[in-house]
TITOR-904182 format. One record per residue (C-alpha): residue number from 1; chain; x, y, z. Coordinates in pm, whole numbers. Layout:
<nodes>
(node NUM 'A' (X Y Z))
...
</nodes>
This chain:
<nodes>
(node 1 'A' (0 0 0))
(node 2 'A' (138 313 -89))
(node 3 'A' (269 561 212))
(node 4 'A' (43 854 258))
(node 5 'A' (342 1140 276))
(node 6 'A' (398 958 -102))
(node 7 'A' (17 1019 -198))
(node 8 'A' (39 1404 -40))
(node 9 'A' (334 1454 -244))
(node 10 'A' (169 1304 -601))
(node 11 'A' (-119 1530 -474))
(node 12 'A' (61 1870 -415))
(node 13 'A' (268 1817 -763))
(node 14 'A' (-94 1752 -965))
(node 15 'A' (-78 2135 -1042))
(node 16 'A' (270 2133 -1223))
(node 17 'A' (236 1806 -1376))
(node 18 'A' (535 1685 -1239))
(node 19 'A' (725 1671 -925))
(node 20 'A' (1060 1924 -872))
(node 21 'A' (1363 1741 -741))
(node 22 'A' (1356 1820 -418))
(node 23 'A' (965 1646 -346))
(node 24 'A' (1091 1393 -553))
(node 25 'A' (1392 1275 -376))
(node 26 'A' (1185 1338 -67))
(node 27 'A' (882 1046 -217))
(node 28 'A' (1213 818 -328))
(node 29 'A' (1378 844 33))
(node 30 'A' (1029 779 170))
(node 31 'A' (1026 467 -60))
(node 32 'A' (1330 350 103))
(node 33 'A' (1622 418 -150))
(node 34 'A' (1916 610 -104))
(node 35 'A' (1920 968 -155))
(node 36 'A' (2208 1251 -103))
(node 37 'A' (2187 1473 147))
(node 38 'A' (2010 1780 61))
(node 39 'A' (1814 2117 145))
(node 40 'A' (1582 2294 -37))
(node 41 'A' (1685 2648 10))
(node 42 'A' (1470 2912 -46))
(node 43 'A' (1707 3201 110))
(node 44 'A' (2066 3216 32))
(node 45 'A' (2175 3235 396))
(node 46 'A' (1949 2872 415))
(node 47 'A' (2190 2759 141))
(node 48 'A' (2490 2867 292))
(node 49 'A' (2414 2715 655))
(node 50 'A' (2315 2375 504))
(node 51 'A' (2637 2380 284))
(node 52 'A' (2853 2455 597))
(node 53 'A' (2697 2179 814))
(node 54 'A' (2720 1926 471))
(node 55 'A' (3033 2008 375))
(node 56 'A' (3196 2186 55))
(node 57 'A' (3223 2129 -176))
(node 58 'A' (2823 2087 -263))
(node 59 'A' (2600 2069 -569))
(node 60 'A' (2353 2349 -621))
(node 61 'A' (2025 2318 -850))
(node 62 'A' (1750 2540 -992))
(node 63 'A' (1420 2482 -826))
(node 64 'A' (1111 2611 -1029))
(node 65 'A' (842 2491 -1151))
(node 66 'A' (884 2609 -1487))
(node 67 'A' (1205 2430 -1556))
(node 68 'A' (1203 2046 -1616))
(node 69 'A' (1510 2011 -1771))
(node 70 'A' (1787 2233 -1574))
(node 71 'A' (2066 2241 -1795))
(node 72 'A' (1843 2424 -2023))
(node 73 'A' (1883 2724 -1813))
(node 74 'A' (2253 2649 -1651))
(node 75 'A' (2067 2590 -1390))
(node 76 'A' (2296 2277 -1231))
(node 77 'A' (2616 2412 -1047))
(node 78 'A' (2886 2185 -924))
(node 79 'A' (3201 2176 -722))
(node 80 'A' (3058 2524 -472))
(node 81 'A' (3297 2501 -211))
(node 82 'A' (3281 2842 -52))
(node 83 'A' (3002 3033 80))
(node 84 'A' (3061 3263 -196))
(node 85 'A' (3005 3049 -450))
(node 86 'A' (2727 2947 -288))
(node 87 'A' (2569 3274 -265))
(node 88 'A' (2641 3338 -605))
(node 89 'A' (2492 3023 -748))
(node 90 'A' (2184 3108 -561))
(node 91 'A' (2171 3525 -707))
(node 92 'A' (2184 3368 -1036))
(node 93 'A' (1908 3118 -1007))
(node 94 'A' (1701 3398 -876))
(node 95 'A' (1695 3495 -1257))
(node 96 'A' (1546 3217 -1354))
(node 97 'A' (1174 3160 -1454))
(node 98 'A' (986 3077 -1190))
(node 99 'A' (1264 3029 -896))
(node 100 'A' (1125 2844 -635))
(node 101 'A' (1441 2804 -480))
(node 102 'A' (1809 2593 -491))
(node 103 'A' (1832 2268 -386))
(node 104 'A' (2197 2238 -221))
(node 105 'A' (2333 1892 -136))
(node 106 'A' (2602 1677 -90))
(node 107 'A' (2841 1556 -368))
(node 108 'A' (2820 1260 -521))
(node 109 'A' (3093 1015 -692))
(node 110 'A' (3056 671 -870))
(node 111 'A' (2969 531 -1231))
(node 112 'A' (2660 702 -1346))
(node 113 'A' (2361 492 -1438))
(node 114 'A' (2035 587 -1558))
(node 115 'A' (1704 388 -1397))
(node 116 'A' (1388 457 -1559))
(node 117 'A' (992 362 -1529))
(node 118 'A' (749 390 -1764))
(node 119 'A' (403 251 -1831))
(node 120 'A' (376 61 -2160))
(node 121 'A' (28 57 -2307))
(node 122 'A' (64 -308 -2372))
(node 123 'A' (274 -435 -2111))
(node 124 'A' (236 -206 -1812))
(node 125 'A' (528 -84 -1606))
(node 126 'A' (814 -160 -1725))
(node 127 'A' (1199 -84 -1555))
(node 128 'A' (1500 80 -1743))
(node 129 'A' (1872 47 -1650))
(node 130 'A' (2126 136 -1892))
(node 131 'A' (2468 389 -1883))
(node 132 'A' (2328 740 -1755))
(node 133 'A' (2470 1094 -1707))
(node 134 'A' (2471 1376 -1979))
(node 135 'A' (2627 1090 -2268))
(node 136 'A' (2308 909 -2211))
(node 137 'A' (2256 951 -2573))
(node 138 'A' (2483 868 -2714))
(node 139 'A' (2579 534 -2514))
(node 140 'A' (2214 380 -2587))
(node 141 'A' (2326 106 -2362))
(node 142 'A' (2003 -1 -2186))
(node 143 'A' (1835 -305 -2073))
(node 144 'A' (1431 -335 -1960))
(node 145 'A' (1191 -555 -1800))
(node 146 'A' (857 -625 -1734))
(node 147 'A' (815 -523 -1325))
(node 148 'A' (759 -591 -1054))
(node 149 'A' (1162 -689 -1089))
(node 150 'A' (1306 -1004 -886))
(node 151 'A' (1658 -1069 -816))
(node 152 'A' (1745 -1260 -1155))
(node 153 'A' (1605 -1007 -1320))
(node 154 'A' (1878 -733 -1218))
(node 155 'A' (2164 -943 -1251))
(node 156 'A' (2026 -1023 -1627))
(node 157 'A' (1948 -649 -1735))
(node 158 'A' (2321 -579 -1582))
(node 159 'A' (2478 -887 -1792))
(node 160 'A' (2290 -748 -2085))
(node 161 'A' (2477 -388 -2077))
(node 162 'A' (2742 -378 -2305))
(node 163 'A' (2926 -178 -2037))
(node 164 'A' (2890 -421 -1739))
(node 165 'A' (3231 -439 -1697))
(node 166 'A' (3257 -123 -1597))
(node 167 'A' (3051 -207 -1300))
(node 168 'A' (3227 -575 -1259))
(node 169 'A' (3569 -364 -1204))
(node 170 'A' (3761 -245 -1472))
(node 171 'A' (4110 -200 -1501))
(node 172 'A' (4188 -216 -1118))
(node 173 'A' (3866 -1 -994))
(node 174 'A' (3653 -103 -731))
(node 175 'A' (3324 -278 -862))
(node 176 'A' (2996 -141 -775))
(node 177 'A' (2811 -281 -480))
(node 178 'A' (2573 -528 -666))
(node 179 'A' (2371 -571 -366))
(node 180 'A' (2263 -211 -299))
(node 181 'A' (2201 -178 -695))
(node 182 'A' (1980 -437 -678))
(node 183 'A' (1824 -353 -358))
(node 184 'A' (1755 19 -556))
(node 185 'A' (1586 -154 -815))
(node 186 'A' (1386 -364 -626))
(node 187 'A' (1283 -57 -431))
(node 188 'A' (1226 116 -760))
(node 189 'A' (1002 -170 -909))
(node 190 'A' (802 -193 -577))
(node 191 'A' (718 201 -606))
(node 192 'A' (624 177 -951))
(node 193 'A' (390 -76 -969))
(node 194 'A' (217 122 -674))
(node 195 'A' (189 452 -785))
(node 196 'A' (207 363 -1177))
(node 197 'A' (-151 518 -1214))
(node 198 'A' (-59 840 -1125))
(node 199 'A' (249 818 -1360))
(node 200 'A' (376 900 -1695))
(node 201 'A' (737 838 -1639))
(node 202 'A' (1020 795 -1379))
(node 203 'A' (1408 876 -1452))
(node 204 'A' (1676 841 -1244))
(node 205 'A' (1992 1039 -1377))
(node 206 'A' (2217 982 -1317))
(node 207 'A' (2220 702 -1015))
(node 208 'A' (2543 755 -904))
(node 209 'A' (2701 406 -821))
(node 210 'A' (3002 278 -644))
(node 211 'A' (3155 25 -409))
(node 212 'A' (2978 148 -118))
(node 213 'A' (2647 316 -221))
(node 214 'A' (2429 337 -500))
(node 215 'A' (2239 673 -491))
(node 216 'A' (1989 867 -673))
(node 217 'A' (2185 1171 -813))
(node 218 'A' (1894 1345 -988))
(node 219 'A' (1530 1222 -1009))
(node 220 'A' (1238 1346 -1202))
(node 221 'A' (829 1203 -1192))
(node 222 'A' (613 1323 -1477))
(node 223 'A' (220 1262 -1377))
(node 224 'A' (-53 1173 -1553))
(node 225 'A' (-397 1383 -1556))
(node 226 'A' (-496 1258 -1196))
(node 227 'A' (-916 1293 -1327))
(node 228 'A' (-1076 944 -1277))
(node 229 'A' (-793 746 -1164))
(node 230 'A' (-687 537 -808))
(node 231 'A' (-491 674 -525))
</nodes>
C-alpha cells in the first residue's frame, strides 16, 4: 500500500504536472532508497548554513516549476565550495523563470547509471537500467523488464549492458556494490507498480554508483492527468 506522505506529495505536484527534485527525492527516500543529502533552500543564507553543516564542496540546482530540464537554463552548479560560491549560485538562479528556490546537497561520486519507469500501453510498467549521465545519448546502452523486478532479473538487465564491466571492475577499480544496486531496483520496481496510475514516467539520472552506495543523483516524476484514476 502506498505511504500517505507519497500520496500528499503526487497530490501537491498535480498542479505542475510533475514533481521538482527536491519532493521527488523526498517520495524516493520515503520509498526506502538512497538519496544525497540535501536542502531545499529558499534564502541564500538557508543555502549557505546547510552547505557549511554538509560540507563543501556541494552541488547546487534550480528549483522552479517552470524548468524540467535544468541544464536548459545552466541551472545545475557543481564543485561550490565556498560560501561565496554558494551565494552566487543562488543570485543567479534567482533569474530564472519561476525560482522556487536551490536545492543544495552533498556531492556525489561513482559510475553514473540511468534507472527509468514507464508505463507501456501493452505491457504495463516496465523498468530501465542502462549507462546514464549527460552521454546518455549517445551510449544507448540499456536493458528493460517487465516489473515488478526479482533478483534474476537485475543481474540479467546488468549482464545485458554492453558496459557491465565497468561495474564488474575495470582496469583495477573497485566494482559497484551489486547488492545495494539491486536492492535500488527492487525498491524502484516496488514504487512503480504502486503509484504507476498516477504516472507518466520515472528517470533516475544519473544514479550515481560505487563500491559502497548506490544513490539517486537526480530524479524526475512526470504525472498523468490525476481525473478518474486510483490513489
Amino acid at each position: 500500500m502506498v505511504r500517505q506522505e507519497i500520496i500528499t506529495i503526487l497530490d501537491e505536484a498535480g498542479k505542475h504536472g510533475w514533481v521538482m527534485e527536491p519532493e521527488a527525492k523526498r517520495l524516493f527516500s520515503l520509498a526506502g532508497m538512497d538519496t544525497p543529502r540535501f536542502f531545499w533552500a529558499r534564502k541564500a543564507e538557508e543555502a549557505v548554513d546547510f552547505a557549511e553543516k554538509a560540507g563543501y564542496p556541494v552541488v547546487g540546482k534550480v528549483v522552479s516549476p517552470r524548468v524540467i530540464h535544468k541544464t536548459e537554463v545552466q541551472g545545475v552548479a557543481l564543485g561550490l565550495d565556498s560560501r561565496e560560491k554558494v551565494e552566487e549560485a543562488f543570485l543567479r538562479f534567482t533569474r530564472v523563470e519561476g525560482f522556487a528556490g536551490m536545492l543544495v546537497e552533498e556531492t556525489l561520486s561513482g559510475l553514473e547509471l540511468i534507472v527509468g519507469g514507464r508505463v507501456d500501453f501493452q505491457f504495463g510498467p516496465i523498468v530501465l537500467l542502462g549507462m546514464g549521465g549527460t552521454g546518455v545519448e549517445i551510449y544507448k546502452d540499456a536493458a528493460l523488464r517487465m516489473a515488478p523486478l526479482e533478483e534474476r532479473d537485475v543481474r540479467s538487465m546488468v549482464q545485458s549492458l554492453k558496459a557491465r564491466r565497468l561495474l564488474e571492475g575495470y582496469r583495477g577499480k573497485e566494482p559497484v556494490h551489486m547488492g545495494e544496486l539491486t536492492r535500488l531496483l527492487l525498491t524502484f520496481s516496488s514504487l512503480i507498480m504502486e503509484i504507476h496510475p498516477r504516472i507518466e514516467s520515472i528517470d533516475l539520472n544519473p544514479v550515481f554508483a560505487s563500491a559502497t552506495r548506490v544513490v539517486v543523483g537526480d530524479a524526475r516524476i512526470m504525472l498523468k492527468d490525476r481525473e478518474g484514476l486510483p490513489v
